[in-house]
Every structure is written in structure tokens, then in C-alpha cells.
Biopython code that builds the backbone (N, CA, C, O; Angstrom):
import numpy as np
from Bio.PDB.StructureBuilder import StructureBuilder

atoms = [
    (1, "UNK", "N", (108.872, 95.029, 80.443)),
    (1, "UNK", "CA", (109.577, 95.738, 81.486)),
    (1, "UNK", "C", (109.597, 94.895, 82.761)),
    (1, "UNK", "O", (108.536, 94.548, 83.279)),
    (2, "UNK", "N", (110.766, 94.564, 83.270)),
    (2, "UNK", "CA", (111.078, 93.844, 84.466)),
    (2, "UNK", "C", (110.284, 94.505, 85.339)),
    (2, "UNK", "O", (110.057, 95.628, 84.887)),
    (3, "UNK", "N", (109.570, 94.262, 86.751)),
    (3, "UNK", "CA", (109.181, 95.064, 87.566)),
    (3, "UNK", "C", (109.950, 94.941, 88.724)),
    (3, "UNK", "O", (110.424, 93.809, 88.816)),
    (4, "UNK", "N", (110.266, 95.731, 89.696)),
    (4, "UNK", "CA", (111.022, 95.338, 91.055)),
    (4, "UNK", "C", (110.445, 95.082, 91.946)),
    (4, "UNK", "O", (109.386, 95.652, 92.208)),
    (5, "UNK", "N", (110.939, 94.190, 92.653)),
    (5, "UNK", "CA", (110.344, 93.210, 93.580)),
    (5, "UNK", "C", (110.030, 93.619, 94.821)),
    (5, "UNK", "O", (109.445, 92.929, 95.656)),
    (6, "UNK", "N", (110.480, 94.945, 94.993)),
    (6, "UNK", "CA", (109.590, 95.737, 96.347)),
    (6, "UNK", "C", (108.515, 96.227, 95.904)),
    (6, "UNK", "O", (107.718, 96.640, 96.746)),
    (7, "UNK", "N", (108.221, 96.317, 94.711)),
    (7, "UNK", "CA", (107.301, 97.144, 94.235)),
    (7, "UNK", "C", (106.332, 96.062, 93.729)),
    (7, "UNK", "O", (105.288, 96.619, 93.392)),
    (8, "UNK", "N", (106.282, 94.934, 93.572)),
    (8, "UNK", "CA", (105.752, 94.339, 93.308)),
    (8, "UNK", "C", (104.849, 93.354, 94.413)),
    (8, "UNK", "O", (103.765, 92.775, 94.355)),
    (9, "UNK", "N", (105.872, 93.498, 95.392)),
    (9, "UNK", "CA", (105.306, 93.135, 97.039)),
    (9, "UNK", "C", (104.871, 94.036, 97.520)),
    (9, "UNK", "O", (104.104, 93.650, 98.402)),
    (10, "UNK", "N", (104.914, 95.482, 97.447)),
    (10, "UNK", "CA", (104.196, 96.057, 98.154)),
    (10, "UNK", "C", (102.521, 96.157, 97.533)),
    (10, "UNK", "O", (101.448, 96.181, 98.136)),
    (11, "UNK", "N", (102.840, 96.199, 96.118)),
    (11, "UNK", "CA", (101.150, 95.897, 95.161)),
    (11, "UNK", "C", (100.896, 95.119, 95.986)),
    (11, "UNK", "O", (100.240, 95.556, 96.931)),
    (12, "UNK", "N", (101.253, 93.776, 96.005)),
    (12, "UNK", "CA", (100.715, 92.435, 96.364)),
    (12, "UNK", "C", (99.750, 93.147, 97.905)),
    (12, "UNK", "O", (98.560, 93.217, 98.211)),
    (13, "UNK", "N", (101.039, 93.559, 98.539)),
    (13, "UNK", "CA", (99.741, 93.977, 100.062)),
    (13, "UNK", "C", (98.906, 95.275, 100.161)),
    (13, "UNK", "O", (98.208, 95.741, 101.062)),
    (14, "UNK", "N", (99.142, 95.586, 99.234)),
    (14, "UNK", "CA", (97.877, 96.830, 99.530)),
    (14, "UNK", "C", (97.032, 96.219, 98.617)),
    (14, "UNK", "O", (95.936, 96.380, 99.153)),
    (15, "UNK", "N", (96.836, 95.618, 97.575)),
    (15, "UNK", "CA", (95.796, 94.556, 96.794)),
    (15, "UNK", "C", (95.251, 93.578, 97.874)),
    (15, "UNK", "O", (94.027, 93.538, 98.006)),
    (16, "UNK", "N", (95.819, 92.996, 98.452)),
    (16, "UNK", "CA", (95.312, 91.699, 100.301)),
    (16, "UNK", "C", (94.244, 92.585, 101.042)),
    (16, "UNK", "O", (93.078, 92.252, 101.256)),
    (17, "UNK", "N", (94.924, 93.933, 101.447)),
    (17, "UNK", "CA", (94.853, 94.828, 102.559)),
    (17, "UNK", "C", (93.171, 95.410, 101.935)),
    (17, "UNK", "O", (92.206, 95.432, 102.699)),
    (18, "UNK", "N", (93.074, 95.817, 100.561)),
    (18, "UNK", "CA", (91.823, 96.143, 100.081)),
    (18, "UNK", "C", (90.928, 95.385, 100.131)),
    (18, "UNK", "O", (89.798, 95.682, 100.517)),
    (19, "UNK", "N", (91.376, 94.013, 99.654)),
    (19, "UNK", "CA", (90.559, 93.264, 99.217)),
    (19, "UNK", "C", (89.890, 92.794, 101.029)),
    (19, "UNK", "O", (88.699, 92.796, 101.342)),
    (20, "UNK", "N", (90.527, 92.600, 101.531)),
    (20, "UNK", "CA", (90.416, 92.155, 103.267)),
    (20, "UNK", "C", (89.005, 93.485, 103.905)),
    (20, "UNK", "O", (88.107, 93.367, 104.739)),
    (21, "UNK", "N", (89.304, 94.289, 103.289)),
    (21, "UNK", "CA", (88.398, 95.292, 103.626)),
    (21, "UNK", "C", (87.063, 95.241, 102.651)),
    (21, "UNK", "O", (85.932, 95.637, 102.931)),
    (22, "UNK", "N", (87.407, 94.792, 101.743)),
    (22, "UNK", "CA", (85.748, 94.554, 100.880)),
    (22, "UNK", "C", (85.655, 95.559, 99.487)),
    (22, "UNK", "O", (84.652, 95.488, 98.776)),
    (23, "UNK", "N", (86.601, 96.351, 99.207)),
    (23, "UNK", "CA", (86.624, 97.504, 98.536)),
    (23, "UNK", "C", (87.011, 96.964, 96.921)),
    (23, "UNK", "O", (87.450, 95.842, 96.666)),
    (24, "UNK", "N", (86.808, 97.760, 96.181)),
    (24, "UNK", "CA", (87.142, 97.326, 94.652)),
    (24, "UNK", "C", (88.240, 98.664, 94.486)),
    (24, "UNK", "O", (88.295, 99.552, 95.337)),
    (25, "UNK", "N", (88.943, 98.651, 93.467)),
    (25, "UNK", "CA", (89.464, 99.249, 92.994)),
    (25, "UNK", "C", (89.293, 100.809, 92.838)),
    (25, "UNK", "O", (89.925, 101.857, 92.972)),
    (26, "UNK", "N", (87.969, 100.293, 92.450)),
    (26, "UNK", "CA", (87.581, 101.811, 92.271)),
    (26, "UNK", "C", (87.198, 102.971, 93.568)),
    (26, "UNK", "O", (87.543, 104.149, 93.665)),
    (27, "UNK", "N", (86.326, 102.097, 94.519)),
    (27, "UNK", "CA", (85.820, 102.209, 95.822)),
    (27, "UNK", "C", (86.931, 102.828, 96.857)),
    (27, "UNK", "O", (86.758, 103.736, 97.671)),
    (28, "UNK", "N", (88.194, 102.031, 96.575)),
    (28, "UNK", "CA", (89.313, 102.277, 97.351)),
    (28, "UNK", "C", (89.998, 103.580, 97.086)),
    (28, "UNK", "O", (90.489, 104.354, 97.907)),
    (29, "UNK", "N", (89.929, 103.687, 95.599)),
    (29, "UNK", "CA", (90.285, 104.949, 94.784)),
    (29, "UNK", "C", (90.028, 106.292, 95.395)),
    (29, "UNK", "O", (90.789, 107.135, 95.870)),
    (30, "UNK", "N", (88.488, 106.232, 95.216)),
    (30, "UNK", "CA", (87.492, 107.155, 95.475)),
    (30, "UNK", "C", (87.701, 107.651, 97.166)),
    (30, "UNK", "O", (87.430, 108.769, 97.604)),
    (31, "UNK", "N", (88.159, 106.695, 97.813)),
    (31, "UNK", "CA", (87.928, 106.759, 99.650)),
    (31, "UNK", "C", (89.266, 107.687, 99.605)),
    (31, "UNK", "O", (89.277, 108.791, 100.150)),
    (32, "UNK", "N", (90.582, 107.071, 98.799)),
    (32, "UNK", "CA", (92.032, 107.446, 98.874)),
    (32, "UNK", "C", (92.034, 108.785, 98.087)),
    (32, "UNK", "O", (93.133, 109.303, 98.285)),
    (33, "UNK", "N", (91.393, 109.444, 97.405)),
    (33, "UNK", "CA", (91.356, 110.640, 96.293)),
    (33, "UNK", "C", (91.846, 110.476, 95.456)),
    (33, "UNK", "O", (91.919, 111.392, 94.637)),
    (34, "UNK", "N", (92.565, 108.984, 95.146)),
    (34, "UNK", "CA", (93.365, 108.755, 93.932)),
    (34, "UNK", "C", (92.401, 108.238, 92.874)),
    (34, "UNK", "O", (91.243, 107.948, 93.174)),
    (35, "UNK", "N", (92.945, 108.103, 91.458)),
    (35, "UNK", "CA", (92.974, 107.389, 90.455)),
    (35, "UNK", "C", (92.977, 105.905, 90.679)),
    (35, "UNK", "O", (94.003, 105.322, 91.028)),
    (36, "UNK", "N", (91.598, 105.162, 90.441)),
    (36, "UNK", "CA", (91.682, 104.141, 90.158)),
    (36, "UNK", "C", (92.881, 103.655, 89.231)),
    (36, "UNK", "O", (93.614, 102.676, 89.368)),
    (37, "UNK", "N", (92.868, 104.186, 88.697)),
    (37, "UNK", "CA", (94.284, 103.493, 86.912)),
    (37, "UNK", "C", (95.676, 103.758, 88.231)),
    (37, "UNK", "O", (96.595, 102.947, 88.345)),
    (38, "UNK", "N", (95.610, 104.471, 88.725)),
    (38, "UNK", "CA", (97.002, 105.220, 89.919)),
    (38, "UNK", "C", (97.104, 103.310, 90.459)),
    (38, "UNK", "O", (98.009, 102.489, 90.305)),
    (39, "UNK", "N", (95.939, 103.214, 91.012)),
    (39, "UNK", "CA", (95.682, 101.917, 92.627)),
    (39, "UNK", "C", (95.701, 100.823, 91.481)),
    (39, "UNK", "O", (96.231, 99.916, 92.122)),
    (40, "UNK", "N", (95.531, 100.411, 90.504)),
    (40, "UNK", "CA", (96.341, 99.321, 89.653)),
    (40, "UNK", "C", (97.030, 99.520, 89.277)),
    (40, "UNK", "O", (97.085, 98.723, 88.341)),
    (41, "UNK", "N", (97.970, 100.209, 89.230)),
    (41, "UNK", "CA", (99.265, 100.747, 88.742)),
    (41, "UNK", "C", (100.226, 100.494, 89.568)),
    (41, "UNK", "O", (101.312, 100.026, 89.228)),
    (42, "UNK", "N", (99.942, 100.744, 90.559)),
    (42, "UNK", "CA", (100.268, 100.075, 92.007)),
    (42, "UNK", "C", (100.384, 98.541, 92.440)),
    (42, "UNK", "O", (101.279, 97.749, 92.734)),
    (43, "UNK", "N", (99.102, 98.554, 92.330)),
    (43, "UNK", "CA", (99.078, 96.993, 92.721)),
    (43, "UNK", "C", (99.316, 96.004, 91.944)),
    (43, "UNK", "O", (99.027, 94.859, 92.292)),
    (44, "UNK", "N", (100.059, 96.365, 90.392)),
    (44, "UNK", "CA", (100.506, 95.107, 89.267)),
    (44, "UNK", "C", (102.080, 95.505, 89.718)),
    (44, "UNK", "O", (102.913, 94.872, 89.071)),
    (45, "UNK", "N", (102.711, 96.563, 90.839)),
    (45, "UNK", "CA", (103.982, 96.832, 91.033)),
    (45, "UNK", "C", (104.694, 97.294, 89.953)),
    (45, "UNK", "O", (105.880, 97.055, 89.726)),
    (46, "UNK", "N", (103.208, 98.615, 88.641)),
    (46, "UNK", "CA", (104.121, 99.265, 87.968)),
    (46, "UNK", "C", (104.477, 101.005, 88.260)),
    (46, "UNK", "O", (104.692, 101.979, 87.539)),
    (47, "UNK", "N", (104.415, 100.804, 89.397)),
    (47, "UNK", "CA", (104.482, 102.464, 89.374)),
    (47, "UNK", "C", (105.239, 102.565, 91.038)),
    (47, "UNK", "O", (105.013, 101.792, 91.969)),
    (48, "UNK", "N", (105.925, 103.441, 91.041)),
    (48, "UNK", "CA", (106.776, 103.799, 92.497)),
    (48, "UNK", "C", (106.039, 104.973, 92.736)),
    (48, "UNK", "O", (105.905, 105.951, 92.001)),
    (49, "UNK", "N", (105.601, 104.765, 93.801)),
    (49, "UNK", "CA", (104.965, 105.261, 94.828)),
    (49, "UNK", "C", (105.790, 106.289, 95.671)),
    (49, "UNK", "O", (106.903, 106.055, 96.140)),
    (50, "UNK", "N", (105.035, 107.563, 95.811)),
    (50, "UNK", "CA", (105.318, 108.650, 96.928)),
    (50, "UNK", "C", (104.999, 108.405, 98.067)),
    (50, "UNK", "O", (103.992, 107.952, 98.610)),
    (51, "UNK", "N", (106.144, 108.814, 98.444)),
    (51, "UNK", "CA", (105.777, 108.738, 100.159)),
    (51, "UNK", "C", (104.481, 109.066, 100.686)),
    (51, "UNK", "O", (103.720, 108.267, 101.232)),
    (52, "UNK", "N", (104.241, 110.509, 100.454)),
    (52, "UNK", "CA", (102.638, 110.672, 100.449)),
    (52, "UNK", "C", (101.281, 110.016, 100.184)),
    (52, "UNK", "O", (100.175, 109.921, 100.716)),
    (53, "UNK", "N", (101.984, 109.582, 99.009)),
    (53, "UNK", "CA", (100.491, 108.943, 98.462)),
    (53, "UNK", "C", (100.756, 107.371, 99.136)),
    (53, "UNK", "O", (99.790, 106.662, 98.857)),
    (54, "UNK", "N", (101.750, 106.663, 99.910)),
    (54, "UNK", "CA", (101.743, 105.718, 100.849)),
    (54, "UNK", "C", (101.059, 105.883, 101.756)),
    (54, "UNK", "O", (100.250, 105.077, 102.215)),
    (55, "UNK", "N", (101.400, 107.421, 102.297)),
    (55, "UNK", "CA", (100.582, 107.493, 103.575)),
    (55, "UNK", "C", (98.788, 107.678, 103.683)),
    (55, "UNK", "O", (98.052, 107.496, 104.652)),
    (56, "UNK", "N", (98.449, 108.130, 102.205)),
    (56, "UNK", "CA", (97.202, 108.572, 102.200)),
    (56, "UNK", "C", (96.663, 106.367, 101.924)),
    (56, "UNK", "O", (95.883, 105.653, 102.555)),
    (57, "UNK", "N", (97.427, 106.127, 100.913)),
    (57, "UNK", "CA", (96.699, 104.647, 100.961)),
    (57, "UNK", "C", (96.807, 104.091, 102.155)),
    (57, "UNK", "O", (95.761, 103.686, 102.661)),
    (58, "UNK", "N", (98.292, 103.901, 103.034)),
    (58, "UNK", "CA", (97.798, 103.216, 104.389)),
    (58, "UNK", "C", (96.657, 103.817, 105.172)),
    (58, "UNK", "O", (95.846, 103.152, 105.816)),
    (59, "UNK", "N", (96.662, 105.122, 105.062)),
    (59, "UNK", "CA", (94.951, 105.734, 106.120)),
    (59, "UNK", "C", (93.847, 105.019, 105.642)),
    (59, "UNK", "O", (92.933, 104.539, 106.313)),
    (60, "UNK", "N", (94.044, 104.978, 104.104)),
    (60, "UNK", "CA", (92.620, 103.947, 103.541)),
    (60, "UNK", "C", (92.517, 103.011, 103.643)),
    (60, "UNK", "O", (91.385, 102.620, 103.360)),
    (61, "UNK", "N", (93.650, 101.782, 104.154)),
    (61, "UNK", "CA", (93.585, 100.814, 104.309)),
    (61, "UNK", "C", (93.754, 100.655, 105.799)),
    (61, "UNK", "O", (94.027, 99.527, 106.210)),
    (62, "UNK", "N", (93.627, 101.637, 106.651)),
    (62, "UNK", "CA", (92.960, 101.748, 108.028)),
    (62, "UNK", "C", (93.990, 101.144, 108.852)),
    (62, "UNK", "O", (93.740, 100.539, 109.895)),
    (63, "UNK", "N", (95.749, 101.401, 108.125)),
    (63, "UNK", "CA", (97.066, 100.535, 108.612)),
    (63, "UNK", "C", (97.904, 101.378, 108.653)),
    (63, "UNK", "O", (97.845, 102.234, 107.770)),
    (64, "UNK", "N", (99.259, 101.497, 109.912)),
    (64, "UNK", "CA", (100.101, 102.473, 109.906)),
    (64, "UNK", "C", (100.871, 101.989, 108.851)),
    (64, "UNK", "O", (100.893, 100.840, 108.410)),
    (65, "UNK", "N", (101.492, 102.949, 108.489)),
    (65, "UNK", "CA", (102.653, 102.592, 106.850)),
    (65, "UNK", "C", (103.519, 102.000, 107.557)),
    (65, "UNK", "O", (103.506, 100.918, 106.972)),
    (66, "UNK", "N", (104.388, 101.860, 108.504)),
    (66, "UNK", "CA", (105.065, 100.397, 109.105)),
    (66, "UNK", "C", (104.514, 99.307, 108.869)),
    (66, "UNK", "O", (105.219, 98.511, 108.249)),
    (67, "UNK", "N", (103.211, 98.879, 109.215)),
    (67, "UNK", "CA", (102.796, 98.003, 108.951)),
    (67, "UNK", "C", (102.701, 97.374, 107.844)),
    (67, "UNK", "O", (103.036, 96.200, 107.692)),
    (68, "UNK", "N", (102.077, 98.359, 106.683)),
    (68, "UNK", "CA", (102.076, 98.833, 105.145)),
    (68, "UNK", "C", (103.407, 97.952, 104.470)),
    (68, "UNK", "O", (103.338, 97.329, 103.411)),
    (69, "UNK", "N", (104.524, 98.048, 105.268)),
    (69, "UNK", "CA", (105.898, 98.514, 104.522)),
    (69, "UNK", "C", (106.698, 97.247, 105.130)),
    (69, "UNK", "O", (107.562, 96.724, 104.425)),
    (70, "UNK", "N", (106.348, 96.586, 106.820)),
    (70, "UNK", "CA", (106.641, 95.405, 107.325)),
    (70, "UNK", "C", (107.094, 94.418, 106.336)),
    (70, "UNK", "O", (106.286, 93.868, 105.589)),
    (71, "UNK", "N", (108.085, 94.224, 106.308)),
    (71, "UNK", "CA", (108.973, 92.683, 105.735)),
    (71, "UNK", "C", (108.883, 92.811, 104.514)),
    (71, "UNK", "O", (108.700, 91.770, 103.884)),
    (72, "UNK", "N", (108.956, 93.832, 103.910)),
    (72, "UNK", "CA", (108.882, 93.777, 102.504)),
    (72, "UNK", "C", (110.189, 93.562, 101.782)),
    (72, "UNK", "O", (110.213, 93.503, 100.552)),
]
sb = StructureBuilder()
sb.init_structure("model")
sb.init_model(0)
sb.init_chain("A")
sb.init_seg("    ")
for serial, (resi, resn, name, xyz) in enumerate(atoms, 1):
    if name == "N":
        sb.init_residue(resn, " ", resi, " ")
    sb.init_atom(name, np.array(xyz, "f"), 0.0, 1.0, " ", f" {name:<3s}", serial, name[0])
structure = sb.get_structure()
């Protein structure tokens, strides 16, 4: 399955944005109320993302979703 390339850049920075913070997968999961399997699902850019659940990961990654979403 092809993946799309916003979706695949936005994985890319919330994977930076975690990792910059020290968090694992799971850690980040747990802080966000999500599913670890959800936050790699994400961050390999296979899954499209809700608005919501953008906003709950940018709070966890301690970044306004502009920022989140910047030049993508």
C-alpha cells in the first residue's frame, strides 16, 4: 500500500517531536490515552489521523498543532 506523503511527514514529526522529548512509544501512548499500535500507526504514516486525536498528541508533545502541522 502506497502511503501519502502528508501522512507520512507528519509520522516523521511527531516520531522527532517524541523522540526529542525522551519518550518511547509506549510512554507517549500512555501520557496521550492512546494506543501504542494507534502512535506507530501513525508514525510509519499508516493511519489518518483525527483532528482530535492531533490535538491530544500535539498537547503530548508539549506543541501547538500549527506547529505540529508547519510545512508539511
Amino acid at each position: 500500500m502506497k502511503r501519502h506523503p502528508l501522512l507520512t511527514g507528519l509520522g516523521q514529526r511527531i516520531r522527532e517531536y517524541r523522540k526529542a522529548r525522551g519518550l518511547s512509544q509506549e510512554a507517549f501512548a500512555a501520557e496521550c490515552g492512546l494506543d501504542r499500535t494507534y502512535i506507530g500507526g501513525i508514525e510509519r504514516g499508516e493511519r489518518n489521523v483525527a483532528i482530535l486525536n492531533l490535538a491530544v498528541i500535539a498537547q503530548g508533545l508539549e506543541i501547538s498543532m500549527s506547529e505540529l502541522l508547519s510545512d508539511l
